[in-house]
Each structure stands twice: as structure tokens, then as C-alpha cells.
N, C-alpha and C positions, 0 to 999 in steps of 0.2 A: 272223630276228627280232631279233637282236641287234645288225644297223643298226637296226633299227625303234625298239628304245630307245636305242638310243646317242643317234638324234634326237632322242626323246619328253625325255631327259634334258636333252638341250644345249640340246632348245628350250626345257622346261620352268623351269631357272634362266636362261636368257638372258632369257623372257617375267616373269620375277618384277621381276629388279632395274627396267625403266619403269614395270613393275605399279606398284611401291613409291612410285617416284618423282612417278606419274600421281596417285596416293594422297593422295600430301604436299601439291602443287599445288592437289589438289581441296579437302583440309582448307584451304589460304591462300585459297583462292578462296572459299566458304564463306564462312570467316570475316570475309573483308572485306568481302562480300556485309551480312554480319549487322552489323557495324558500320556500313556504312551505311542499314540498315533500321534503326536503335537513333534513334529522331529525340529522343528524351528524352535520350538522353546525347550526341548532339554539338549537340541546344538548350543543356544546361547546359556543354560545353565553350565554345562560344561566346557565353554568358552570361559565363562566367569571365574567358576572353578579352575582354571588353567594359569586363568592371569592371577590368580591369587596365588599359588601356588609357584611362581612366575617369581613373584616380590619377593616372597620368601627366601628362595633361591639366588634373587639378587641382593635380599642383605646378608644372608647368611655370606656369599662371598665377597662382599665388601667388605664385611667385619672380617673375615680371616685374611685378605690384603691388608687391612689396613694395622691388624696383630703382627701379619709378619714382613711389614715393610721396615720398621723400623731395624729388628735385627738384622734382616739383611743386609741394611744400610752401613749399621756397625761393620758387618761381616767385610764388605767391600771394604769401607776405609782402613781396616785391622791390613786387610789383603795389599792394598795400598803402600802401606805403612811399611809393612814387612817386606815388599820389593821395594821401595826406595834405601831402606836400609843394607840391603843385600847388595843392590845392585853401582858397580862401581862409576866412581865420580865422572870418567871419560866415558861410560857408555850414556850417563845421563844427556852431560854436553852434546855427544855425538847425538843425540835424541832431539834435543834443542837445536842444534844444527839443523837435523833432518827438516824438523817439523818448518823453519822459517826458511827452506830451500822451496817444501812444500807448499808453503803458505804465497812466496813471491811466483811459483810456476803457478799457482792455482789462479792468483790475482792477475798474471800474463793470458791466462788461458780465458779466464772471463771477460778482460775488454775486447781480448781477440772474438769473443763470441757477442760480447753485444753489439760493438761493432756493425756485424754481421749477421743482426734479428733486426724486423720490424719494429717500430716506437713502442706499440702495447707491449708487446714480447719485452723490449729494454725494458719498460719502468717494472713490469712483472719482477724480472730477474733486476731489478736496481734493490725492490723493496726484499728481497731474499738475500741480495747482498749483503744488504743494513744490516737484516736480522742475523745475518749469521757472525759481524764485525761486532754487535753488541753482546753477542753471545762468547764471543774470541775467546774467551780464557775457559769456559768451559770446555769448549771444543777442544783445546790446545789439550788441559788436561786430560782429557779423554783420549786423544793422538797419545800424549805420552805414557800414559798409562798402560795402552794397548803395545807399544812397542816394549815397554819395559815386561809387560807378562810374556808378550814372545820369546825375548830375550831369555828369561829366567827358566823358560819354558823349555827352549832349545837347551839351556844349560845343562836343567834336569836330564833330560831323554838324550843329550850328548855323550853326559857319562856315564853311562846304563852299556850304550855301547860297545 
């Protein structure tokens, strides 16, 4: 009998320690089972992961608007430059013209339409008014400017003709 236990003993700790080890493996396995059954928490890892991902993407193209705003900006005024020089003294005038025919029908058009809204609607459209009177000279430049690239535009593609 005392092989009998000498076995039941040697097998007995020798059967524990993979016991143990089979143990551990099953808690790993388990668990990773359970994290990916968890859909709520690897939705919100990959949400997180998203918005990160997200930022990145929004600095990266804020930094490359804001690298190529300034050339462009040159680029416009260069473009500017080069049609006021080009373009003759009477068409300017004639632009100038335009733009304060425009300006006086646009101001006829608007009391004729406040006129002709309800009070909230007037102050609405009084304060867009403002803004667009304190704005005046950009706007003007921008009127002129558009007219003057038509111009030089049509010139182009005139005598192609």
C-alpha cells in the first residue's frame, strides 16, 4: 500500500501544479471572452479612438489653412494689382459709376422693402443694413474688383476669337 500512496501522492501534487496553470489560462480565456462580449465598452473605446483621431485631422488642416492663407492672400492682391494696372482709366470710372447706380437702386430697393415687413422683420433687416454700411468699402472693393476680372476676362477670351 505504500507504493499505492507514494503514487496517489506524486501523482496527486504533480496533477495540481497544470491543474493550477489550466486554472489561470481558463480565468485569461474568460476574460477576454468577456471583453469582447462588453460591445458598450469597446463602442466607447472606439468612439474615443475616433475623436482622437478627429483632433488630429482638425489640426493638421488648420495648420495647412493657415500655411496657405497667407500666399494666397499675396496671390489675390498680386492678381488685384495686375488688373488695375491693365485695366483702362474709363473702365475703372465706368465701374465706379456702376457700383454707386447700384449702391443708390440697392438703398431704393431696401426702404421700399422695409417699408413693407413687419417691425421685428425692419429692425432684423435695419441691423444687416448697419453691418453692411460699416462694411461699405470692402464690399465696394469686392463689387470692383469682380467687375474688373470680368472685364479683363472677357478681353482675354474676346481675342482668342
Amino acid at each position: 500500500m505504500t507504493d499505492k500512496q507514494g503514487m496517489n501522492g506524486a501523482t496527486g501534487d504533480g496533477l495540481r501544479a497544470p491543474a493550477a496553470e489550466a486554472r489561470e489560462e481558463l480565468g485569461r480565456t474568460l476574460e477576454a471572452l468577456a471583453d469582447k462580449a462588453d460591445f458598450r465598452e469597446r463602442g466607447r473605446q472606439q468612439i474615443e479612438a475616433a475623436k482622437e483621431q478627429a483632433v488630429v485631422v482638425k489640426d493638421q488642416v488648420q495648420e495647412m489653412i493657415a500655411n496657405g492663407a497667407g500666399p494666397a492672400r499675396d496671390k489675390v492682391a498680386q492678381a488685384v494689382d495686375v488688373i488695375r494696372d491693365h485695366t483702362p482709366d474709363q473702365v475703372l470710372e465706368q465701374g465706379g459709376q456702376l457700383a454707386a447706380q447700384a449702391r443708390e437702386t440697392a438703398e431704393a430697393l431696401g426702404h421700399r422693402a422695409v417699408d413693407s415687413l413687419s417691425p421685428q422683420v425692419g429692425e432684423q433687416v435695419g441691423r444687416a443694413a448697419d453691418s453692411v454700411r460699416a462694411n461699405r468699402k470692402s464690399l465696394l472693393v469686392a463689387a470692383v474688383t469682380a467687375l474688373l476680372t470680368l472685364v479683363v476676362v472677357r478681353r482675354v477670351f474676346g481675342r482668342r476669337r
